[in-house]
C-alpha positions, 0 to 999 in steps of 0.5 A: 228229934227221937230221944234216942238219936238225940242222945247219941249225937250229944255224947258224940259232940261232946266226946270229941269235943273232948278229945280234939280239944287236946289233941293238936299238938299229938297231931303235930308231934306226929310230923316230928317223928324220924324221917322216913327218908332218911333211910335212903340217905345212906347211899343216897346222900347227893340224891337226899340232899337236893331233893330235900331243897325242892318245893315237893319236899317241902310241901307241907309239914307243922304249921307253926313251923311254917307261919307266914303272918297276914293281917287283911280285910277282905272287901267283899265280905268285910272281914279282917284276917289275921295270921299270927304266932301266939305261945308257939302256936298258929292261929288264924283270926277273923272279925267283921268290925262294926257289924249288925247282930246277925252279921256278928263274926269274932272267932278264931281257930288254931292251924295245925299244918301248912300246905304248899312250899311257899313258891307259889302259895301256902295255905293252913289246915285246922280240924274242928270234931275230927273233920279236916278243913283248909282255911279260906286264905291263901298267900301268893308269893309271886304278888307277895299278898294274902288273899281269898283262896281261889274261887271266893275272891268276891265270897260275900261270907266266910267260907269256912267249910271248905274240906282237905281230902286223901286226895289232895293230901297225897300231892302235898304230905307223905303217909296220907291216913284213910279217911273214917268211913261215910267222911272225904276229910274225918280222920281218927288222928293225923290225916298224914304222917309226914310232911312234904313228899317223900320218896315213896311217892315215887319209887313205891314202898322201899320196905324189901329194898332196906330189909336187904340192905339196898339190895332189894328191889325198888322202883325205878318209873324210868325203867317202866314202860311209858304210861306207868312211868308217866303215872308217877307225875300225872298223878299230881300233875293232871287234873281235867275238867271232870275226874271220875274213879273207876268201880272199887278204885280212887285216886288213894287207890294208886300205888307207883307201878301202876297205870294211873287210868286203872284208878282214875279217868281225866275227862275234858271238853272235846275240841278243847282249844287254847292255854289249859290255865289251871295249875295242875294241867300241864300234861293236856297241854303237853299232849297238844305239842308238836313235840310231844305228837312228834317224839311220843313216848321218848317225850315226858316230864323228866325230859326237861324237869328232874324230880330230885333237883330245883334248878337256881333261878340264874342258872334256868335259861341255860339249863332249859335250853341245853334240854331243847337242844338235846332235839333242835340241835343242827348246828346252823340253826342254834347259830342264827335261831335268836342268838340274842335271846337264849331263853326258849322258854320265853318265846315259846313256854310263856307263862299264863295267868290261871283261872283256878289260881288267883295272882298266879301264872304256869308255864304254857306247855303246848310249846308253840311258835309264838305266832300261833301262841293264843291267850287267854283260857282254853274253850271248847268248842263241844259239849261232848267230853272226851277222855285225856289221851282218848281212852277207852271208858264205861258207860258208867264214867262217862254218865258220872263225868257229865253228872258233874258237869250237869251241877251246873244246870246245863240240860245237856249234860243232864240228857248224857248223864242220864243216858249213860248212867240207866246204861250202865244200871241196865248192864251191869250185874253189880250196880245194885252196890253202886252206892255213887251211880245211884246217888248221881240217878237219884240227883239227875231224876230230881234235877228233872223233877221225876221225885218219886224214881229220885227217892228209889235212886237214894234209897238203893244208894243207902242199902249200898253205902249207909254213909252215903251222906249226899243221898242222905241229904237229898232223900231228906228234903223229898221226905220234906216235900212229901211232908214225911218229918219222922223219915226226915229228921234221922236223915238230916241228922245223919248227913250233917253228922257225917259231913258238916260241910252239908249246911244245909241239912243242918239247917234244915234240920233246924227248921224241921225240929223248930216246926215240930216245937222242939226249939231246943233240938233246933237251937243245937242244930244251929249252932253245930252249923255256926260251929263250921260256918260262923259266918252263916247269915241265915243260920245267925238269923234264926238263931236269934229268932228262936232265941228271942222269940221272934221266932215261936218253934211249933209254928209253921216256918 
């Protein structure tokens, strides 16, 4: 490593450690500041009282605040958690009794915020240099358990690496902060301000409308036309198989009024089919309806859900009916449809285990008759994607969309994103500053092992955005190959310092620096990949290589 960027990254690790060591409860102490809505409680008050009662509102907030302890062993993995209150603060706990040197796992890391109400689940958040990060358990309260998050049930280490983005947070906290540039989850401070959603969510900014003493104007999605008035749901509510932002846009981007698919494209399978069995995916299922193809726009969420209300459990079936009824409503059907079981909901909205959330269900909302209720996930039945509701899209996003299906190897995909990405390169006057289409080029011309345009593709990505740390990443392992380590190194150490979830270049970083016989330069590099990742075997492993000499650096790995 050049000692000039070496010094920089060690006054940087240890400035931050520095800071970050002091500064959880600043973060929390910014969640108890006065709460923004409370303004609107002033004509408002039945409105404020009862929201406040929904999980939306409580969706987040201190994690101290709202701790749920857990103590269990995850089989797979070997590893016993533990949630517990500790002098008024949070912490998460994890170990692996009795295990080899290399699988050594005994740490702990403070919680600073709660995600989720609790309804459904609830998981932590903890930060480590400013990077923000969710924790590797969930609670489920249907099942009452503490469990893996979704995806790592069977998770052989310890997934610690798993990052919080603006764009999860904004369907969680209120007042959500722009991330430092070149990091989805670095933050200067707090990464919202906020806990739970507040009103703003929904209704825009109400600044001008409480300068006037609620005279002012102030959003209302109901007297939107019908997709912006939908947009305020769907941007929490709708999550497809593939999302793509538009050029200059993200979901942090959207601002209540708006069209949602200025900022952000939903893609799905074509001839999709079955129960959509991801949580957030009620509104593809809505659009399979009857009802909804029958009544169109008239149909939307706030037909059956109100935003500012949590319906009592013994009250919903007759609560849900009388919306069904509001449509079915010829007098000689609602006397014989079943008059022994009220409940519509059941028969026709049944609940369906998800695949993207273990121990849960969400209701099936393709409203069906029950003999046509198909269970199960949804499959498709194409390769081909399509957007949600068929809306007219670029050549760059649909070449985006299949690139993040092409993750997964499948050589179609690959072909599409391809194709369509080298159109939108060919027509577009500003691709040259299209840091993400040359990022995806540079990835798809690898995937098919064209290196020599692959490292063109992440060179003209870094000219766009110097952050860009998966081009960094990639670009470094072509240098690598090419056996180019001067070039390498700074961008290794440019990737895993701008997102440490890339163990992998700091791992190959170490590998590089150990090769040149700088093993103090590798072991730093090492342990900043077991500082996010203590359970990473490979990294314990040549750590203790290096220090035992098992592993003499200046040799060849």
């Amino acid at each position: 490593m050049p000692r000039r960027i070496q010094f920089w990254v060690i006054a940087f690790l240890a400035v931050t450690t520095t800071l970050i060591a002091g500064s959880s409860s600043a973060t929390q102490q910014t969640l108890k500041a006065p709460d923004p809505d409370a303004a609107c409680a002033k004509c408002h008050r039945k409105i404020y009282d009862s929201y406040k009662r929904t999980p939306m509102a409580q969706a987040s907030g201190i994690a101290a605040d709202g701790l749920i302890p857990g103590d269990f062993l995850h089989a797979a993995s070997g590893v016993h958690y533990r949630l517990f209150l500790q002098d008024g603060r949070a912490w998460l706990s994890y170990q692996r009794p009795n295990a080899t040197p290399e699988r050594t796992l005994d740490g702990k890391q403070e919680l600073i915020y709660y995600l989720g109400s609790g309804k459904r689940g609830r998981t932590y958040l903890f930060q480590q240099e400013a990077f923000w990060f969710e924790i590797p358990v969930n609670w489920y309260a249907k099942k009452q358990v503490w469990d893996m998050a979704p995806h790592f049930l069977q998770a052989k280490e310890m997934p610690l690496t798993l990052p919080i983005d603006a764009g999860c947070l904004r369907c969680h906290a209120s007042d959500v902060q722009t991330p430092l540039p070149g990091g989805r989850n670095h933050y200067a401070g707090s990464p919202f301000l906020h806990g739970g959603i507040g009103c703003a969510a929904c209704h825009g900014d109400p600044s001008s409308h409480l300068a006037q003493n609620g005279k002012g104007p102030i959003l209302n999605p109901n007297k939107l036309d019908a997709i912006r008035r939908d947009s305020a749901c769907l941007q929490c509510h709708l999550e497809g198989e593939s999302t793509i932002a538009r050029s200059g846009h993200s979901l942090t981007s959207y601002r209540p009024g708006d069209n949602l698919f200025d900022h952000i494209i939903f893609f799905v399978h074509k001839d999709t089919t079955g129960p959509a069995g991801r949580a957030t995916s009620q509104w593809e299922a809505l659009l399979e309806s009857k009802c909804k193809q029958q009544s169109g726009d008239k149909l939307t969420c706030t037909t059956c859900h109100d935003p500012h209300n949590t319906v009592e459990p013994e009250k919903r079936v007759s609560y849900y009916r009388a919306k069904c009824l509001t449509c079915h409503n010829d007098t000689a059907f609602i006397a014989k449809h079943h008059p022994e079981n009220p409940d519509c909901a059941s028969c026709h909205m049944p609940r369906q285990s998800t695949t993207d959330i273990a121990h849960e269900q969400v209701t099936d909302h393709r409203i069906q008759k029950p003999a046509s209720l198909t269970p199960g996930a949804m499959t498709a039945t194409s390769k081909e994607i399509v957007t949600v509701d068929n809306l007219p899209v670029t050549a760059r996003e649909y070449g985006l969309a299949y690139a993040q299906m092409a993750l997964h190897g499948d050589p179609f995909a690959i072909h599409q994103a391809m194709r369509y990405l080298k159109e939108a390169e060919q027509s577009d006057v500003t691709q040259a500053s299209d840091a993400e289409l040359h990022t995806q080029l540079g990835f798809l011309a690898q995937r098919t092992g064209d290196n020599k345009l692959a490292a063109t593709e992440y060179e003209t990505a870094l000219k766009a955005d110097p952050h860009k740390s998966t081009a960094a990443g990639d670009l470094a392992i072509l240098r690598i190959q090419a056996g180019d380590l001067a070039n390498a190194i700074p961008l290794l150490q440019s990737a895993f310092l701008e997102d440490p979830e890339q163990l992998a270049a700091g791992y190959d970083l170490a590998v590089v620096q150990c090769n040149q016989g700088n093993a103090p330069a590798a072991i730093q590099a090492l342990n900043r990949v077991l500082l996010f990742s203590p359970d990473d075997t490979r990294a314990h492993a040549f750590l203790l290589a290096i220090k035992s000499g098992a592993q003499p650096c200046g040799q060849h790995q």
